[in-house]
MISEVO-99326 format. One line per 8 residues: number of its first residue (from 1); their letters; for each residue x, y, z of N, C-alpha, C, O. Coordinates in Angstrom, 2 decimals, always signed. Atoms other than C-alpha are relative to their C-alpha. Layout:
BEGIN
NUM) A) X/Y/Z/X/Y/Z/X/Y/Z/X/Y/Z  ... $
// end
This chain:
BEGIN
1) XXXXXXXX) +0.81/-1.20/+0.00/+0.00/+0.00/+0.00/+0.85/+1.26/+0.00/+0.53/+2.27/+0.62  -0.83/-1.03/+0.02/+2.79/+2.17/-0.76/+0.13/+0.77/-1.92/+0.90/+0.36/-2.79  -0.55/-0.18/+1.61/+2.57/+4.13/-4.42/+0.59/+1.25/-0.25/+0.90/+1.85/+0.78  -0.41/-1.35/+0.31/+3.83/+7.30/-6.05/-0.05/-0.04/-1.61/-0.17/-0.92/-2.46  +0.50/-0.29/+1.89/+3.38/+8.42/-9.54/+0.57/+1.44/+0.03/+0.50/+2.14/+1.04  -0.71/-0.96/+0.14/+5.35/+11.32/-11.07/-0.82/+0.30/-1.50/-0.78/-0.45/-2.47  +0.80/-0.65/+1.47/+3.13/+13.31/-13.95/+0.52/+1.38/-0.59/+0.67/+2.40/+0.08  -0.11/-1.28/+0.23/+4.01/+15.84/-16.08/-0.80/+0.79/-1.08/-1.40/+0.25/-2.01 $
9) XXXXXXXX) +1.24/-0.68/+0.61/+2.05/+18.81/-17.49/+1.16/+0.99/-0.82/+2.37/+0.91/-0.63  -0.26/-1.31/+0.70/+2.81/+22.04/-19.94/-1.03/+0.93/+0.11/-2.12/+0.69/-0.40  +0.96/-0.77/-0.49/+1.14/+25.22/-18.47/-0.55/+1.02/-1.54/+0.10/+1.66/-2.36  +0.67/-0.13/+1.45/-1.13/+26.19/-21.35/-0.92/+1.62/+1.02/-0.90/+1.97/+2.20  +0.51/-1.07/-0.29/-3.24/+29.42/-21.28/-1.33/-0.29/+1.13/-1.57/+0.48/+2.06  +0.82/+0.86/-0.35/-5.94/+27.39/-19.99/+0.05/-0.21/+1.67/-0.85/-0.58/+2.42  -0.93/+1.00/-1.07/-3.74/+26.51/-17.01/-0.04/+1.63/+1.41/+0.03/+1.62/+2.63  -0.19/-1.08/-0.93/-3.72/+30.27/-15.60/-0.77/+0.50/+0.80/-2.00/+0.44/+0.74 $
17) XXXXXXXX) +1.01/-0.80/-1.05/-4.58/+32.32/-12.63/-1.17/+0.92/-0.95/-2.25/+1.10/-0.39  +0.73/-1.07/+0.78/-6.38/+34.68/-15.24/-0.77/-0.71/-0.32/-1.82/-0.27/+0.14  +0.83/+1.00/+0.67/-8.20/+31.90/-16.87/-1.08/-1.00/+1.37/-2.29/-1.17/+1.28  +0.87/+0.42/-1.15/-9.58/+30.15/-13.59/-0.31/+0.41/+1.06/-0.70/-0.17/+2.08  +0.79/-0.92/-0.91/-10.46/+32.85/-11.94/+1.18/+0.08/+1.36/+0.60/+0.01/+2.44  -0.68/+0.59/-1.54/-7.89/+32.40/-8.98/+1.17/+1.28/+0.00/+2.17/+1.23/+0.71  -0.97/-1.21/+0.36/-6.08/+36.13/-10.35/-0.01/+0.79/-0.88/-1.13/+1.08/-1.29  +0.41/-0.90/+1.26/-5.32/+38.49/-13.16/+1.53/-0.06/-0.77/+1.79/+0.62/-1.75 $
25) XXXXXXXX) -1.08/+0.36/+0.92/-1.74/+37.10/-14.19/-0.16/-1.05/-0.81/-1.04/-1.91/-0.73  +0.32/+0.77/+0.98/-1.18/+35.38/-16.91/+1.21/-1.22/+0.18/+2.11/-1.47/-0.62  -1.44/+0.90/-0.05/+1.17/+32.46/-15.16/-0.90/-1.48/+1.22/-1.93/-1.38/+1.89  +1.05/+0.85/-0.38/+0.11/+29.03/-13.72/-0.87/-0.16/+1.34/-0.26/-0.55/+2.34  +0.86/+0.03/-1.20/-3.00/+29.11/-11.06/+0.19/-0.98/+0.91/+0.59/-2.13/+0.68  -0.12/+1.35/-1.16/-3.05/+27.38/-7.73/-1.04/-0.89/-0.30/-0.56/-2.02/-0.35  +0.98/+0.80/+0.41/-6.29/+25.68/-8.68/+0.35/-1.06/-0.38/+0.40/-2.15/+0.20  -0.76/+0.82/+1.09/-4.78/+24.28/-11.79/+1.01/-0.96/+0.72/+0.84/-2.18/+0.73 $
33) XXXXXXXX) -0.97/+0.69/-0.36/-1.68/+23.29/-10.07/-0.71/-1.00/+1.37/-0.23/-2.14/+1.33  +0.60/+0.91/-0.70/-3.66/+21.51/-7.23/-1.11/-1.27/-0.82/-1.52/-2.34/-0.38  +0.86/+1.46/+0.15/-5.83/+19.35/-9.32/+1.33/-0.55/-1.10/+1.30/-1.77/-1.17  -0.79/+0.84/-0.20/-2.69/+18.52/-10.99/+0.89/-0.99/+1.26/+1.27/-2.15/+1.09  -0.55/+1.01/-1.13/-1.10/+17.20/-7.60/-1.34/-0.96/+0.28/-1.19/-2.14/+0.60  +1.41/+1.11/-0.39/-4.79/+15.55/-7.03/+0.52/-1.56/-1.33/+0.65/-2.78/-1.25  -0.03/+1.07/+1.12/-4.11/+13.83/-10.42/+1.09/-1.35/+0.54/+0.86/-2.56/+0.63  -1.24/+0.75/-0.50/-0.65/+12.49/-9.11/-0.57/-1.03/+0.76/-0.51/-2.21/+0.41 $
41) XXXXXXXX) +0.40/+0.93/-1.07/-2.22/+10.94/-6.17/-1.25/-0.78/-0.29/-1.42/-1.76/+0.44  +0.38/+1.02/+0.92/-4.74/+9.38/-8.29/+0.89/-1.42/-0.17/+0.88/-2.55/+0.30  -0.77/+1.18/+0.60/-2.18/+7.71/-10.18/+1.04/-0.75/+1.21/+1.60/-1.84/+1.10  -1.04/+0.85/-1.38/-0.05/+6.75/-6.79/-1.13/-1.14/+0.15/-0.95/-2.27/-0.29  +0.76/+0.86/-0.57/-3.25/+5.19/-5.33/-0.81/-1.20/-1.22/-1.33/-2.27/-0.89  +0.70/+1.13/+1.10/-4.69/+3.27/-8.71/+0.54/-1.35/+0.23/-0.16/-2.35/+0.05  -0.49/+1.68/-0.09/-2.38/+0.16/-7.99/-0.83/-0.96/+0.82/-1.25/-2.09/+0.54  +0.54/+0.21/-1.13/-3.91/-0.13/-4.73/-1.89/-0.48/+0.18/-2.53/-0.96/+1.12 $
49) XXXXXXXX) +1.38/-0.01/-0.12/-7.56/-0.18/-5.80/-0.60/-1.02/-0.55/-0.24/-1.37/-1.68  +0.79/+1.34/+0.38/-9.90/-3.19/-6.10/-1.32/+0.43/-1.14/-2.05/+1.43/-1.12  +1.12/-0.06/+1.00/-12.32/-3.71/-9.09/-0.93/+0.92/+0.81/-0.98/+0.68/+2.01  +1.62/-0.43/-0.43/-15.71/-1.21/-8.40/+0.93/+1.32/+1.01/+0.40/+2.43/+1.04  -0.77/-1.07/-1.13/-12.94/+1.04/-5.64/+0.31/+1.31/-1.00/+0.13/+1.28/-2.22  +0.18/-1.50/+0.84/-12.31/+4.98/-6.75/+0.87/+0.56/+1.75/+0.81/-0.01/+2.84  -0.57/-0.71/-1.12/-10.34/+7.19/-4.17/-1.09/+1.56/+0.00/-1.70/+2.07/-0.94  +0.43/-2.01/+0.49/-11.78/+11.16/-3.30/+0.60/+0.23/+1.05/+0.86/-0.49/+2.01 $
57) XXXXXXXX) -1.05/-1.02/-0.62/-9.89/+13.60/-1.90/-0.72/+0.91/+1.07/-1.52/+1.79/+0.72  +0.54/-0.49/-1.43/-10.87/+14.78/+1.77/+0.90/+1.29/+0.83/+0.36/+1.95/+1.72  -0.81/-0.77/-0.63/-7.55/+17.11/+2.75/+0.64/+0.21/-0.76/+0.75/-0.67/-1.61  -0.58/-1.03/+0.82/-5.52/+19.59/+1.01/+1.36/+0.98/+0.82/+1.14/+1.95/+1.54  -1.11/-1.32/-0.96/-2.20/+21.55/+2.60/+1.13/-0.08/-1.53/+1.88/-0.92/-2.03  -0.86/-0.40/+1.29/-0.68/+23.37/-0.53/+0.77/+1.05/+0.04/+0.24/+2.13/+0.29  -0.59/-1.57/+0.02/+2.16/+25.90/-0.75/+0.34/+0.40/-1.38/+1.52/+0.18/-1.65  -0.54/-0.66/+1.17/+2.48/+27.39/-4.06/+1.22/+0.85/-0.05/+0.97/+2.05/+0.00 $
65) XXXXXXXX) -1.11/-1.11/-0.50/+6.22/+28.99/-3.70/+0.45/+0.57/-1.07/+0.89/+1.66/-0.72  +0.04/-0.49/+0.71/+6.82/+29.86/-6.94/-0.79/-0.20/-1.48/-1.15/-1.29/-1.93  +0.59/-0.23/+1.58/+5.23/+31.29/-10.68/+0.91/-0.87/-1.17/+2.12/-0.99/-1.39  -0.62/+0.73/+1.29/+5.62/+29.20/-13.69/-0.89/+0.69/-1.38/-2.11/+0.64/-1.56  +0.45/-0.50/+1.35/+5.12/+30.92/-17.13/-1.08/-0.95/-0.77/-1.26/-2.16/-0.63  +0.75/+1.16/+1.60/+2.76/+29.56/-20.19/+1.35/-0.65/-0.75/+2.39/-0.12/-1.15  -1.30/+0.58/+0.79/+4.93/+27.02/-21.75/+0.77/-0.61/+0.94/+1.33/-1.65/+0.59  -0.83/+0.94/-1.11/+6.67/+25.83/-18.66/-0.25/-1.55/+0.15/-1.45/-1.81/+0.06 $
73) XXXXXXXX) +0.04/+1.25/-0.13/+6.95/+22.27/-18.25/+0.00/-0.42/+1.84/+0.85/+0.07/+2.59  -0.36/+0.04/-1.62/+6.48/+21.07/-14.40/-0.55/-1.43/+0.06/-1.27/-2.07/-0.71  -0.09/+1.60/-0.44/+6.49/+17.80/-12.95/-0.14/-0.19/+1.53/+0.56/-0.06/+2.53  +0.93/+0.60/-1.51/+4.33/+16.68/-10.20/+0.16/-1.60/+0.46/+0.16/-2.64/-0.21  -0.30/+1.45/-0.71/+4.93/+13.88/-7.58/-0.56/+0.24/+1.20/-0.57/+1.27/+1.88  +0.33/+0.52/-0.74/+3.35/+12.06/-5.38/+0.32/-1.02/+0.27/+0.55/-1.84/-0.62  -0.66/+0.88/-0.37/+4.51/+9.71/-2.84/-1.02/-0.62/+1.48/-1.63/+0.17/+2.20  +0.94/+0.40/-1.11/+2.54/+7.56/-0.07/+0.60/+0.22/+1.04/+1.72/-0.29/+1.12 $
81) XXXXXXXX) -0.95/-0.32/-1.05/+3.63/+8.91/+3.17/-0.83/-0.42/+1.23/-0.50/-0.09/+2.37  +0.46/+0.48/-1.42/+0.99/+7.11/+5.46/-1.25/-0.76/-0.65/-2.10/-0.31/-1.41  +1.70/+0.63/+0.92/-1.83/+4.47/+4.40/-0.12/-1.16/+1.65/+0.64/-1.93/+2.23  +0.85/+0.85/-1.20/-4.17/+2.94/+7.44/-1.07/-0.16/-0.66/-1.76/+0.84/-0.89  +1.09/+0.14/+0.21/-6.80/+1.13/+6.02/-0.54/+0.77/-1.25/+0.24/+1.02/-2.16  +0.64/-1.37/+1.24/-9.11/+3.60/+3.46/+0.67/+0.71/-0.11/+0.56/+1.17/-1.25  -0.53/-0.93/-0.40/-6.76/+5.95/+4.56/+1.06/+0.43/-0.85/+2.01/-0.25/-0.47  -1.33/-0.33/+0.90/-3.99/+7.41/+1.92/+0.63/+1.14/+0.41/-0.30/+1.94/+0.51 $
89) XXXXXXXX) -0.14/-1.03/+0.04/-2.00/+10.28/+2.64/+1.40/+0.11/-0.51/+2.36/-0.49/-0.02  -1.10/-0.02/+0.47/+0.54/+11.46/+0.34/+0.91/+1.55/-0.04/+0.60/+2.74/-0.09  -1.32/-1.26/+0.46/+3.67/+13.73/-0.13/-0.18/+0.74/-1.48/-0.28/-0.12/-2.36  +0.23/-0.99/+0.77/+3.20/+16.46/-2.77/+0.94/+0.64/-0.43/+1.65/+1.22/+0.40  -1.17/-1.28/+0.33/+5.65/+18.51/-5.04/+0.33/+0.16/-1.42/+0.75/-0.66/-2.23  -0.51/-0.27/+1.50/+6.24/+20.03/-8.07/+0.80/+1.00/-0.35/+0.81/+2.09/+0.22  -0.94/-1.04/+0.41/+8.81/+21.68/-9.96/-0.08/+0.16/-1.40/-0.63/-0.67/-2.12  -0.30/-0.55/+1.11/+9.55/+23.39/-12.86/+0.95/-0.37/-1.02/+1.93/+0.37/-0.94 $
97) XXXXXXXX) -0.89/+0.75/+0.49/+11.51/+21.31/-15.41/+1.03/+0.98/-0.89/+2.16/+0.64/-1.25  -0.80/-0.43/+0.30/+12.65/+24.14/-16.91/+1.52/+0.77/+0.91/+2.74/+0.66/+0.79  -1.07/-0.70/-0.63/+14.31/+26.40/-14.45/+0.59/-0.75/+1.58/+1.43/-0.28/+2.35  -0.09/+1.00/-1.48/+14.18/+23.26/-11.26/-0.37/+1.06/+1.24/+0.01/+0.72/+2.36  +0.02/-0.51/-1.05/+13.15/+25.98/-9.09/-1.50/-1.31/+0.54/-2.24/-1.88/-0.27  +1.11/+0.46/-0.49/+10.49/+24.05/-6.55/-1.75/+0.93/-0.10/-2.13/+1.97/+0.45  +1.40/-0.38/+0.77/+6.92/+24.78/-7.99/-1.17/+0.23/+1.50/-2.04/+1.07/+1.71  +1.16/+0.55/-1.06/+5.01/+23.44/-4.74/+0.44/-0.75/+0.93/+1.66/-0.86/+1.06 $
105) XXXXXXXX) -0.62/+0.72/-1.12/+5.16/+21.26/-1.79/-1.40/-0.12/+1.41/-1.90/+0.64/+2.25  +1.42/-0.02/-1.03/+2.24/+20.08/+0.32/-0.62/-1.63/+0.33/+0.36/-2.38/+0.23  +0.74/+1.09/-0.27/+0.08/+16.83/+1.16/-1.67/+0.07/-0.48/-2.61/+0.81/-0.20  +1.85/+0.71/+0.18/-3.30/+15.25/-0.20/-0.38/-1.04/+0.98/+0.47/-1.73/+1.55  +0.45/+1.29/-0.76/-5.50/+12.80/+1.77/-1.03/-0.06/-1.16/-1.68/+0.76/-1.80  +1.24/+0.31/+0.87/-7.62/+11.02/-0.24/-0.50/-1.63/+1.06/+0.30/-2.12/+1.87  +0.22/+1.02/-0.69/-9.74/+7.78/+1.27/-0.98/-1.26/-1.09/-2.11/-1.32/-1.57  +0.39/+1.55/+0.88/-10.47/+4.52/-0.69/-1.85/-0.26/+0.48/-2.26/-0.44/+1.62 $
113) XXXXXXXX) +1.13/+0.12/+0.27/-14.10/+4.18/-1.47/-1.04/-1.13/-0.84/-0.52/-1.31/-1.94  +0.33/+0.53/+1.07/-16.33/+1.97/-3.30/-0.92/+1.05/-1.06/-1.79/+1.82/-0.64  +0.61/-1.17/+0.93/-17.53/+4.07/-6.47/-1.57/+0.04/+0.63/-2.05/+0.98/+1.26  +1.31/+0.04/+0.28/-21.19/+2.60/-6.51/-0.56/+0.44/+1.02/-1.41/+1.33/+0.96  +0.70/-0.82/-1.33/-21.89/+3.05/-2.57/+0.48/+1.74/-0.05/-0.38/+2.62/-0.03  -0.54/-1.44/+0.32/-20.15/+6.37/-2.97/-1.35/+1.04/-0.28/-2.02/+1.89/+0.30  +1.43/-0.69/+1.30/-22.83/+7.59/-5.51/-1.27/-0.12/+0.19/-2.06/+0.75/-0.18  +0.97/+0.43/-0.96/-25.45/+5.96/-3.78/-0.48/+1.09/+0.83/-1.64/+1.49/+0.85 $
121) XX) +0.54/-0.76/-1.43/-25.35/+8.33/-0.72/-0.52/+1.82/-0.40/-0.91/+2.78/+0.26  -0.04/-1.40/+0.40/-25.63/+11.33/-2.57/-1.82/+0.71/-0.09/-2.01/+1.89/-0.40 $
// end
């Protein structure tokens, strides 16, 4: 019950504080950059998951420390840094492949679910 998955993106116009509302520069949004680290920890926890299982994301501690241009390349990782049961909680971080400055740095919890009851309760 240990995974990590390393993804990488190119910050597209699409990708910006200006574009998802989260500012008025034109360089990549925290939003954006958080549901990329969500994605990561997706792909960490997929090994882990039984036919009909789905993870969702319950906790969030994100530091955005530095701006990455349109066109930047950054590379997100996630790493399992505590799993009890449903329980996942992973290590967070991304950087900037162009200039290696550190992009981010934070933790997700996400908790192992079955999809169908999931959807059910709603």
């Amino acid at each position: 019950m240990t995974g990590s998955a390393t993804l990488t993106f190119t910050v597209g116009e699409d990708d910006t504080a200006l574009a998802v509302g989260s500012g008025s520069l034109p360089v990549l949004g925290t939003p954006r950059l958080l549901a990329w680290c969500e994605a990561a920890t997706c792909a960490a926890v997929e090994a882990d998951l039984a036919e009909g299982e789905t993870s969702v994301g319950t906790r969030v501690q994100l530091e955005h420390l530095a701006a990455s241009a349109v066109g930047a390349r950054v590379e997100v990782a996630a790493t399992t840094s505590y799993a009890d049961g449903r329980l996942r909680r992973f290590t967070v971080s991304a950087r900037d492949l162009g200039t290696g400055k550190v992009v981010a740095a934070g933790e997700v919890t996400r908790v192992v679910v079955d999809a169908e009851r999931f959807l059910s309760r709603l």
